[in-house]
C-alpha positions in Angstrom: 48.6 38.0 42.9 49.9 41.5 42.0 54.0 41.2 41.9 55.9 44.2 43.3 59.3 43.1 43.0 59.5 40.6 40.3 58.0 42.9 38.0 61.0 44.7 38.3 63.6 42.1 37.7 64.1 41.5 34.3 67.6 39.5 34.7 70.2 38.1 37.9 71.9 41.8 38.0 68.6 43.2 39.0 68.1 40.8 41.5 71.3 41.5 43.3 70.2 45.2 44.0 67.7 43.9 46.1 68.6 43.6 49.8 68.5 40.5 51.0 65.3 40.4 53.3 63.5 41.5 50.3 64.3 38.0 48.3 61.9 36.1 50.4 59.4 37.9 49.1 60.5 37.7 45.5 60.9 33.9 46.4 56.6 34.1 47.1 56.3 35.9 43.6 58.3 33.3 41.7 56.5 30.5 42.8 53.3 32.0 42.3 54.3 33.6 38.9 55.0 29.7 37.9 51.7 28.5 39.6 49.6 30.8 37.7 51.3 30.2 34.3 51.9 26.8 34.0 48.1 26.0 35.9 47.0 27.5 32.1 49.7 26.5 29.7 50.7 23.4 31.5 54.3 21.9 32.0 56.9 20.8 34.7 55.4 22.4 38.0 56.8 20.5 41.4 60.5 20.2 40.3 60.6 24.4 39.7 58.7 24.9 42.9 61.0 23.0 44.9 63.9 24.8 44.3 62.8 28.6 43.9 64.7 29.5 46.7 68.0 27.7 45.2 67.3 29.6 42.1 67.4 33.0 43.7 70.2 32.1 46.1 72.2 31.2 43.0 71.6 33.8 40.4 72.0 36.7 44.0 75.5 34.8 45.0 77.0 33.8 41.6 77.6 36.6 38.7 75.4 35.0 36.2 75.6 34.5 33.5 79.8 34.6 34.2 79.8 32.2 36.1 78.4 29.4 34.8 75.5 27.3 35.4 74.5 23.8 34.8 70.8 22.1 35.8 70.8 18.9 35.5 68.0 17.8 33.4 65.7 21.3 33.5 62.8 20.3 34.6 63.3 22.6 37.8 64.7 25.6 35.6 61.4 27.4 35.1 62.5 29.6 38.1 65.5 30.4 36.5 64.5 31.5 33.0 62.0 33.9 34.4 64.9 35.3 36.5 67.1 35.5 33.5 65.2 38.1 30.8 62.2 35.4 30.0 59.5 36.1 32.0 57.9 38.2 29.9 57.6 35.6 27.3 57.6 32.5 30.0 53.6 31.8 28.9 55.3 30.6 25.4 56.9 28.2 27.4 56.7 24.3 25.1 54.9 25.9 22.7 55.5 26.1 19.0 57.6 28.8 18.1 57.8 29.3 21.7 60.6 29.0 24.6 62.2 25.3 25.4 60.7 23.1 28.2 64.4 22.6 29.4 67.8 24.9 29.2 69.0 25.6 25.8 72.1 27.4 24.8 70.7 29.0 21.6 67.7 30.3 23.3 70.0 32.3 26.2 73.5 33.2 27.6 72.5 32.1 30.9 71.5 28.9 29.8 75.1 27.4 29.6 74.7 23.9 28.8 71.6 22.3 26.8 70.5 19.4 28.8 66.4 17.7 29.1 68.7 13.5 29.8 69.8 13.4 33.3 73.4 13.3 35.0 75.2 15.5 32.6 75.6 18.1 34.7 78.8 17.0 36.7 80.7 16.2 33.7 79.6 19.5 31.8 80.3 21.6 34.6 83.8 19.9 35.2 84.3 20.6 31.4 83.8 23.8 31.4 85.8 24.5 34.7 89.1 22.3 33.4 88.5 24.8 30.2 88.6 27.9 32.1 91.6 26.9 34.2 93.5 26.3 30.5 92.6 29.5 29.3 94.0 31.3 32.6 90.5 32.3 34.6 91.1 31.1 37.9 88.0 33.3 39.4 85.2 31.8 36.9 82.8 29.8 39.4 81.2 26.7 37.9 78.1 25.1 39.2 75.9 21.7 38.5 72.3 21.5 40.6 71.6 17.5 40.1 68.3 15.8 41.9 69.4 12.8 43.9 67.7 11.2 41.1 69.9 11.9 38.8 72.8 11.5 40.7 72.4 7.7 41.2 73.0 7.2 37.5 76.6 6.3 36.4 77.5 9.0 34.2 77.3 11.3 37.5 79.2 9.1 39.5 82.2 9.4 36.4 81.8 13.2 37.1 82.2 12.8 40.3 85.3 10.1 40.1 87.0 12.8 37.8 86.2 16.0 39.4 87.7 14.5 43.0 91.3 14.4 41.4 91.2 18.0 40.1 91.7 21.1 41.7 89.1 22.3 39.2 86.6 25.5 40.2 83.5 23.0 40.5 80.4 23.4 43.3 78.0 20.4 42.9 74.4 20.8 44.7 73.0 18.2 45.3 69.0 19.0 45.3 67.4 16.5 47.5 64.5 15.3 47.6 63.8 11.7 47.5 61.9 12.0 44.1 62.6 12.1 40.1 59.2 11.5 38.4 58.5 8.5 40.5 60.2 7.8 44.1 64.1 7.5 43.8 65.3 4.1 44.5 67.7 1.9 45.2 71.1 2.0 47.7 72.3 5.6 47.3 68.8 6.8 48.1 68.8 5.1 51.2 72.3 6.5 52.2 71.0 10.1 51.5 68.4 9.2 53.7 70.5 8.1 56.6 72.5 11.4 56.0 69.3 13.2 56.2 68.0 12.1 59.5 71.5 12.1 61.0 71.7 8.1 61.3 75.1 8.2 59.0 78.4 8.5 61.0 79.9 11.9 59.6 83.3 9.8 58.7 81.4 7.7 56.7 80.8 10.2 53.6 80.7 8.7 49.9 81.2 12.0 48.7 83.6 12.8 51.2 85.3 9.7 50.1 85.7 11.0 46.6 88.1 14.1 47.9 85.3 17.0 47.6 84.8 19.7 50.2 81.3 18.2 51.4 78.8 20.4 53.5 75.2 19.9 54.8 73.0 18.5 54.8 70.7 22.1 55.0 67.8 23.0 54.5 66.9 24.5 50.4 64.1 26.4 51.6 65.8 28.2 54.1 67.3 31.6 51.9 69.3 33.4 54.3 70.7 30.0 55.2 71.4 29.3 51.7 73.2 32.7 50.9 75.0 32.1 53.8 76.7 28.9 52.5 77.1 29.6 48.7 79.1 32.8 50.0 81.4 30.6 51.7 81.3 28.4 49.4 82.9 30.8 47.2 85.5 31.6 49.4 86.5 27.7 48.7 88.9 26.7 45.7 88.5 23.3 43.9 86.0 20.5 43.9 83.0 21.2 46.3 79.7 19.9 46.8 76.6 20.8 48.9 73.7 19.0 50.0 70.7 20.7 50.2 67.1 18.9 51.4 64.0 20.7 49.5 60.3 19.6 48.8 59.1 18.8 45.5 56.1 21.1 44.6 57.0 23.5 47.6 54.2 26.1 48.4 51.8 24.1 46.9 49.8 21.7 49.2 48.7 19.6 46.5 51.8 19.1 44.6 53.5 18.4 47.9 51.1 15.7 48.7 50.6 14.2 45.6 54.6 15.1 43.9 54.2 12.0 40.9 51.1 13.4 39.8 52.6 17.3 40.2 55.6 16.7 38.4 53.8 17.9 35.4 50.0 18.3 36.6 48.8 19.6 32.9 45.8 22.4 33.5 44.8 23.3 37.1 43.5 25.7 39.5 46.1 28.2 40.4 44.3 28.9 43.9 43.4 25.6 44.8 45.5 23.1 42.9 42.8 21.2 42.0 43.8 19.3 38.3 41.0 20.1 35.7 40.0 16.6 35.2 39.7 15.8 31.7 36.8 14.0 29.8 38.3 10.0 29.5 35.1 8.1 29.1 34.8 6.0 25.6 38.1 7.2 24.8 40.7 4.7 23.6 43.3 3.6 25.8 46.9 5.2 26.4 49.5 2.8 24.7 51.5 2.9 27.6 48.3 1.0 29.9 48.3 -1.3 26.4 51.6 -2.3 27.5 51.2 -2.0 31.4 48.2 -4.0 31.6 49.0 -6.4 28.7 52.4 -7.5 30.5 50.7 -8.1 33.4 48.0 -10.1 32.4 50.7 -12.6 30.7 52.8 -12.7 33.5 50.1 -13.8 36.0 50.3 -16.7 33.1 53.7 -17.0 32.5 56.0 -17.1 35.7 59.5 -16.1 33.7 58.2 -12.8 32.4 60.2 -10.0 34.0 59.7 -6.5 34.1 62.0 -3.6 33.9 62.1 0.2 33.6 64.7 2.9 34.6 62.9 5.3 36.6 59.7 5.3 34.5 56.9 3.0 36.3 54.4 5.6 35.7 55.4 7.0 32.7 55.5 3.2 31.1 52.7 1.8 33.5 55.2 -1.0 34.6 53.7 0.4 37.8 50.6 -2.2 37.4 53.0 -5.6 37.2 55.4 -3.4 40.5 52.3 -3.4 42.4 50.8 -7.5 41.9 54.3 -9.0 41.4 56.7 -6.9 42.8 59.0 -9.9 42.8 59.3 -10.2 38.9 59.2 -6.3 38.2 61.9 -4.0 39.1 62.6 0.0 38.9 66.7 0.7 38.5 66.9 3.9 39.0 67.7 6.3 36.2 70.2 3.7 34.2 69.3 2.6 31.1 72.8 0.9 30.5 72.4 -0.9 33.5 68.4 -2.1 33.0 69.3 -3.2 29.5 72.8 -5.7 30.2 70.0 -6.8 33.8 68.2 -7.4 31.0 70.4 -9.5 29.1 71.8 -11.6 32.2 68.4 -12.5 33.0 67.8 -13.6 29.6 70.8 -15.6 29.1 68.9 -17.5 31.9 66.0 -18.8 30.0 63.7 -15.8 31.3 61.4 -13.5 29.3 62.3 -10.0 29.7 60.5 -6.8 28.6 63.0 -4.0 29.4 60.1 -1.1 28.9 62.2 2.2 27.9 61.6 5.7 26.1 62.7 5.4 22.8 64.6 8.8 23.5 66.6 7.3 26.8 67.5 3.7 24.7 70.0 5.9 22.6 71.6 6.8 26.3 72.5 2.1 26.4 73.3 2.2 22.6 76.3 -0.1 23.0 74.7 -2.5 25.6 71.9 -3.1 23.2 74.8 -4.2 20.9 77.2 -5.8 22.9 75.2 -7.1 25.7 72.1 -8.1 23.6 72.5 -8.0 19.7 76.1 -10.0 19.7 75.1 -12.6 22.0 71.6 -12.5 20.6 69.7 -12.8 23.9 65.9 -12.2 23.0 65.4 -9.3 25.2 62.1 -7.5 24.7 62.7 -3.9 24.4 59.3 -2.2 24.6 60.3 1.5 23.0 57.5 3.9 24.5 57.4 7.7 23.1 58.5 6.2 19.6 58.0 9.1 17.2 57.1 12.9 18.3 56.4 13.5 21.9 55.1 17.0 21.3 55.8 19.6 24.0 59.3 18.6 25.3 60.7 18.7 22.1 64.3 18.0 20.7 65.5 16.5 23.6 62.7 13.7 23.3 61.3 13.0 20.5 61.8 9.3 19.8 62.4 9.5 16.1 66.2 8.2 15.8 65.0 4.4 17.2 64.4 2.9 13.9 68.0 4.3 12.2 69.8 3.5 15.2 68.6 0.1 15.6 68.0 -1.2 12.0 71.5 -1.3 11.4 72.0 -4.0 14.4 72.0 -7.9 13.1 70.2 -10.0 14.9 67.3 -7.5 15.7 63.6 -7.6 15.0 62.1 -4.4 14.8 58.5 -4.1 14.8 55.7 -1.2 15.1 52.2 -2.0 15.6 49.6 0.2 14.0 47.2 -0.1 16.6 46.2 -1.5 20.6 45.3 -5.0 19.2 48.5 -5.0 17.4 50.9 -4.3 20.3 49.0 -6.7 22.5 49.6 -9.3 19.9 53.3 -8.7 19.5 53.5 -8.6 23.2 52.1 -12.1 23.4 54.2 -13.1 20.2 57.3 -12.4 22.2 56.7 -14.2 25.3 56.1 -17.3 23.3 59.8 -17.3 22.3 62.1 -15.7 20.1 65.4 -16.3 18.7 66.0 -12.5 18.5 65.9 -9.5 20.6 63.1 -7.1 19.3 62.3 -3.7 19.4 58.7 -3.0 19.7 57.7 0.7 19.3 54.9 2.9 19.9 53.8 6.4 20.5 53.1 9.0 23.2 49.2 9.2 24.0 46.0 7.4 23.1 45.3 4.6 20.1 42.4 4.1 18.0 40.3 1.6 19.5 37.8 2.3 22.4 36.7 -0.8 23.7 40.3 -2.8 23.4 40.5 -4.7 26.5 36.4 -5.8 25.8 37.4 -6.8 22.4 40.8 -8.3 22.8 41.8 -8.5 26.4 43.5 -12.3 26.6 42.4 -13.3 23.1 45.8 -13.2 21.8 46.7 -14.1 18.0 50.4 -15.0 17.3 52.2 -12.3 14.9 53.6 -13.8 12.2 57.4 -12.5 12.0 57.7 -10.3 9.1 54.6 -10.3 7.5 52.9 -7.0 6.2 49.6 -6.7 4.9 47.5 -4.5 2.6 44.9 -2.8 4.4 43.2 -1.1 0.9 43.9 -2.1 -2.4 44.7 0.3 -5.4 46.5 0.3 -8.5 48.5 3.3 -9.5 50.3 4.2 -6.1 50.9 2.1 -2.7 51.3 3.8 0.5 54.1 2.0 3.0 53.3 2.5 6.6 54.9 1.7 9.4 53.4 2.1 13.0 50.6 3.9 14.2 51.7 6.6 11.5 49.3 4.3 9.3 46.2 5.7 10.8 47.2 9.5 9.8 47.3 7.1 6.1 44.2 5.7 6.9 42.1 9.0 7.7 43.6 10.6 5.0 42.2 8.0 2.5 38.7 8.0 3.6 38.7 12.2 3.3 39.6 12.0 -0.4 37.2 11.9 -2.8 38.5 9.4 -4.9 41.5 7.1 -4.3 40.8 3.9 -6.3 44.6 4.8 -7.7 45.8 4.4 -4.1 46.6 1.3 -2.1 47.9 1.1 1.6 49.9 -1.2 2.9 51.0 -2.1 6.5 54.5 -3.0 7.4 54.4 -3.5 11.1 58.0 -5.5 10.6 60.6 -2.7 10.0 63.1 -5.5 10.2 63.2 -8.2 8.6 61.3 -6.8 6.1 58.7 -8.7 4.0 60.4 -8.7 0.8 58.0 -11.0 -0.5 55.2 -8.2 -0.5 58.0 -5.7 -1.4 58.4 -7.6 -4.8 55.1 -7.5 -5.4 54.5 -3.9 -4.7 57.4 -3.0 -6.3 56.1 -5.1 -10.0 52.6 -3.5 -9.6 52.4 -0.2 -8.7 54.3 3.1 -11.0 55.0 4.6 -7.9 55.3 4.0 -3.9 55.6 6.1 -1.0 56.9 5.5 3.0 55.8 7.3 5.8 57.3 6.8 9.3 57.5 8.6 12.2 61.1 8.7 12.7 63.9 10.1 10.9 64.2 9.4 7.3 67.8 9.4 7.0 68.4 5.4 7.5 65.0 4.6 8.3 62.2 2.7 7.2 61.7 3.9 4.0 65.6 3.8 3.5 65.2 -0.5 4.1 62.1 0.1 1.4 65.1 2.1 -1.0 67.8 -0.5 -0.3 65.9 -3.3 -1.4 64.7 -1.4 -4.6 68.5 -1.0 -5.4 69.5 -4.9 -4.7 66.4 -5.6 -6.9 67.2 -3.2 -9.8 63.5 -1.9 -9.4 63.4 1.2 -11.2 59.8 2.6 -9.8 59.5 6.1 -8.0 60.0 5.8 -4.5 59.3 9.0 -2.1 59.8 8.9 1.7 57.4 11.1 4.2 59.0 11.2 7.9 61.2 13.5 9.9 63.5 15.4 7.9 66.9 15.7 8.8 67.1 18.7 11.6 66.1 18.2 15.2 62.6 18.8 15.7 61.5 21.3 18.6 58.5 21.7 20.2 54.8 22.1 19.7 51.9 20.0 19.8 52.2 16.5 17.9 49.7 17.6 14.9 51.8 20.8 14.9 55.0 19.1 14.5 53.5 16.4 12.0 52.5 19.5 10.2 56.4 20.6 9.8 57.2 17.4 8.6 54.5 16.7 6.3 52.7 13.7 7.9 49.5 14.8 9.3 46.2 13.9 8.0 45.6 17.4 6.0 49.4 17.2 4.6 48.2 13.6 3.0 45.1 14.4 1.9 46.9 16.9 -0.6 49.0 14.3 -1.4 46.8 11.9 -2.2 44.7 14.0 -3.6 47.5 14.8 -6.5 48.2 11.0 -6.4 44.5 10.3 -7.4 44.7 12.6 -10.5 
């Protein structure tokens, strides 16, 4: 579709010469604009669609980038970078070298707060308004949009508790619409939804409750109605907060019908919304339905195995145990701290738990995995999915800090399997019984094996707790792997032409460490190197460097991982090229090695 207006507004301050029955047009424009963009270069779709009319009643009420404005998360914000001097180079959105998936400060003025973890917006926003009140700007307006998703979570509700006690400058909208990624759940949603349909007694407001100026619920889509209220809004001093009902994937028939798959759709038709269905015959499996299906078919055998995830059934495939024992498998809402001390009451109670997590949100319960699980050492079974780079969301996350964060915790086992068969071994090993908590971790995407569940499904092996192995032998160098990294390892090694010096070794067991085969290497080989795909700094190959130094080995050690800057984004291989660990980095590696 041929844009007439949006062509023509290059930031907010050109939007606001517009008259304001011209914005519902500019409102059609958007959403197509991000329709037709993202239907080729894929990314977040039905969170930006469903608030495009929020996004221009903002930026045409508020003088952006003045006053100041925080998304929670940013999946929705695609709406507002193109309104704020980025459509022009929108199409480079996630790519390498390209704009950020989510807000970023460094990347624009407008984008005031750097956010991609939800619930920080409250507490940002309140920051920033508390700081403009100390420096003597009384007129500065500052604004959080947070999904009722997000708002659940605790952190939000601490914004909230604050901000009701101030007379700080704060408007909170709250964008509803009954989804995250998956459904929201639990009690809040289903209090939204008595406010929605007019079932809640007006006296009755939590928010209310908490001393803010409350209005709505209205409706998000409705622009002059929405202009309307953020005017008066305005007019209003102190802590405020509006409730606004929208659709996820609005203007979209598909992505309003189908808003779990639409939350980010990859390639589609932009006139039809049919998803461009990919090719997934004889491909290996996702390690996500490794886990999903693997955790189901030992809980069908095994009646104390418990599930839980924190707003990611899809995304972890928990969704296959929620749908045959809903009883033993349970979603909490975006609240990681929460899921992993559930976690750790259940199994002070004798019952098998696999808390299923992204390695990136685990940082966000960092002191309930050690105070809650660690100290009392309750095996909990953290099951880290996204462990290593996630490609095209970037900084925010990447799952490489999981092995540093965690390795430094007594009492826990840390283990990363190099392949399907591997994680459905340790995920049997773990259900037998462990003394420890352990940390099992594995990537984004698709393993190595094709025909996993024909080959392996139910005939578990038991994983012997900190054993590596060698998986080629050599005699000059050995290669230390840890995780499905190994394979990159693997490939490599069959490309070169000669690699007799070269041996690879597996060390699934980040911690304990087999120090038995460490000895061994370490007395054999002139030189040894450690890849991982996390950080370096206090990784793996950092245990592999701390026990040369108890042992007084001498030998050349040199670590391969992810250097020690935040990572943005790009494809995976991209962004294992910047560090230096994909297949065609090794292979010149190795190939000096060999010499």
């Amino acid at each position: 579709m041929k844009s007439d207006l949006l062509s023509h507004i290059y930031n907010p301050a050109d939007l606001r010469l517009l008259k304001e029955e011209q914005l519902t047009q500019v409102a059609k424009e958007l959403r197509q604009f991000i329709i037709d963009v993202v239907s080729v270069k894929e990314g977040h779709l039905g969170a930006s669609l469903g608030v495009i009319e929020l996004t221009i009643a903002l930026h045409y009420v508020f003088n952006t980038p003045e006053d100041l404005l925080v998304w929670d998360v940013g999946h929705q914000a695609y709406g507002h970078k193109i309104l704020t001097e980025r459509r022009e180079i929108f199409h480079t959105n996630r790519q390498i070298d390209g704009i950020s998936g989510f807000p970023k400060r460094a990347e624009s003025i407008y984008d005031t707060f750097g956010v991609g973890h939800s619930s920080t917006s409250i507490s940002a926003a309140l920051g920033m308004a508390i700081a403009s009140k100390l420096k003597g700007d009384f007129k500065k307006e500052h604004i959080a949009v947070i999904g009722d998703a997000s708002i659940a979570s605790g952190m939000a509700f601490e914004g909230l508790n604050h901000a009701g006690v101030t007379d700080a400058n704060i408007l909170v909208i709250l964008n509803d619409n009954a989804i995250g990624i998956d459904p929201s759940v639990g009690a809040l949603k289903n209090y939204l939804t008595s406010v929605k349909t007019g079932k809640n007694p007006r006296q009755n407001n939590i928010i209310k409750s908490l001393n803010f100026d409350y209005s709505g619920p209205i409706d998000g889509h409705d622009l002059p109605l929405l202009i309307k209220e953020l005017n008066r809004l305005k007019k209003i001093k102190g802590p405020k907060f509006l409730h606004i009902v929208t659709t996820k994937g609005k203007g979209l028939q598909q992505a309003e019908e189908n808003q779990v798959k639409y939350h980010a759709p990859g390639k589609f038709d932009a006139s039809t919304g049919e998803i461009h269905l990919k090719v997934e015959e004889n491909l290996p499996p996702k390690y996500q339905d490794v886990f999903g299906l693997t955790v189901l078919d030992l809980a069908k055998k095994n009646e104390k195995i418990i599930g839980i995830t924190p707003a990611m059934p899809s995304g972890s495939s928990l969704k296959f145990m929620m749908e045959e024992i809903p009883e033993r498998a349970f979603d909490v809402g975006i609240a990681e701290q929460h899921a992993v001390t559930l976690a750790a009451g259940m199994a002070s109670q004798g019952m098998m738990v696999y808390c299923t997590i992204y390695s990136t949100f685990l940082q966000r319960a960092y002191d309930q995995v050690i105070h809650d699980v660690a100290l009392q050492n309750l095996p909990v079974i953290f099951c880290l999915d996204r462990a290593g780079l996630v490609g095209e969301d970037g900084a925010t996350h990447h799952g490489v800090f999981d092995i540093a964060y965690l390795r430094s915790i007594p009492n826990m086992i840390i283990y990363a399997p190099i392949n399907e068969i591997a994680l459905q071994n340790i995920l049997y090993t773990a259900q037998l019984g462990l003394n420890n908590p352990i940390a099992i971790r594995y990537p984004r995407g698709r393993g190595v094996i094709e025909n996993w569940e024909v080959n392996n499904f139910g005939q578990y092996k038991t994983v012997k707790i900190g054993e590596a192995s060698c998986l080629k032998n050599g005699t000059k160098t050995a290669v230390l792997s840890t995780g499905t990294i190994g394979n990159n390892v693997i490939s490599a090694l069959n490309e070169c032409s000669d690699t007799a010096n070269i041996a690879h070794y597996d060390f699934p067991f980040i911690k304990p460490l087999d120090n038995k085969t460490l000895h061994h290497i370490f007395a054999n080989f002139q030189s040894i190197i450690t890849i991982e795909d996390g950080v370096k700094n206090g990784g793996f190959g950092s245990a592999v460097l701390e026990f040369a130094a108890a042992n007084n080995y001498k030998n050349k050690v040199q670590l391969l991982g992810i250097p020690d800057h935040f990572i943005e984004h790009g494809t995976v291989n991209e962004l294992q090229q910047i560090c230096n660990v994909d297949v065609k980095s090794l292979i010149n590696l190795f190939s000096n090695e060999a010499k």
